[in-house]
N, C-alpha and C positions, 0 to 999 in steps of 0.2 A: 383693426380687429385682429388681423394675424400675428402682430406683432402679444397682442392679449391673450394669443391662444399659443404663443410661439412656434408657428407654423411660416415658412417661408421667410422669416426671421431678417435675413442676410438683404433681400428682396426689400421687405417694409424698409428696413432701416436704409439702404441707399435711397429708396425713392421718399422715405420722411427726410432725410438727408436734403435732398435735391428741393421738396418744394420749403426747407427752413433757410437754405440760401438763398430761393429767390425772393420769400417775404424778407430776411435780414435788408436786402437789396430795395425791395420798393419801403419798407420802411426809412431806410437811411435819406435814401433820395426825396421821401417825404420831410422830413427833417431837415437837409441839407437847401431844399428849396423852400424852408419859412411856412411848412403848410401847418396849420392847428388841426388835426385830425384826427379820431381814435377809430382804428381800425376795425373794431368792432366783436374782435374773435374771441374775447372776453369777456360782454358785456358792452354794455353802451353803444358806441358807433355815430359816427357821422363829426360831423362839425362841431370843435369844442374850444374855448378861449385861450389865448397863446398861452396861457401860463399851467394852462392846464396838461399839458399833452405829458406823457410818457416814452418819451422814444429811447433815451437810453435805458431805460427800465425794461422795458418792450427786448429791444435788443440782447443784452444781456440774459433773458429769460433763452429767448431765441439760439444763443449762440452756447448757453448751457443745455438744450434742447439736442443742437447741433452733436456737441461733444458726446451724451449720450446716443445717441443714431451712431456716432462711430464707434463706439466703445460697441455696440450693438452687432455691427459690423465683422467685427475683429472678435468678438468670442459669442459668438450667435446661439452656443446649446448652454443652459441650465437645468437644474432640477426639478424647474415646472415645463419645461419647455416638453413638446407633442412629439417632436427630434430631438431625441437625448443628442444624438454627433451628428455636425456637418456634414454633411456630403462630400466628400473630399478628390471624388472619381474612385478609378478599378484601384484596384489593391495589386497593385504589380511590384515584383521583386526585380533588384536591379541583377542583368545578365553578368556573373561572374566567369563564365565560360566554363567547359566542361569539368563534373566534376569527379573525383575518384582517379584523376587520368594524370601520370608522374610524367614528366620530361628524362629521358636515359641518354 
């Protein structure tokens, strides 16, 4: 939801970030261990016939999922966005040392 309001923005996208790697993750290992299964977070769910399964499709969706979340990451304000600019901290200027002041 706050990524739909883009509020806290930087936030959604690392933490949708985090749980897209670990379903990548039990997807694969479902996959890699021969299991016929659809995950369900689509539609259907449960036990399906080997020929049926979608895991590289799955994945794929997942890992373009992924790329957006970083891309999310990495320039968090837009035009719709609730935070037009990041937060970025204080606005500090770096010290040049005294000014108006000559060396004789």
């Amino acid at each position: 939801m706050l990524l739909i309001i883009g509020f806290g923005v930087r936030a959604s996208a690392v933490a949708a970030g985090v749980f897209l790697i670990v379903f990548i993750a039990a997807v694969s290992s479902a996959w890699a261990r021969g299991l016929s299964i659809d995950c369900g977070c689509f539609g259907g769910g449960g036990e399906v016939a080997p020929g049926q399964t979608k895991y590289l499709q799955e994945i794929l969706r997942d890992l373009g999922l992924l790329v957006l979340a970083g891309w999310l990451w990495l320039k968090p304000a837009s035009k719709f966005a609730v935070v037009s600019e990041p937060d970025t901290g204080p606005d500090i200027e770096p010290d040049t040392g005294p000014q108006g002041v000559t060396a004789s």
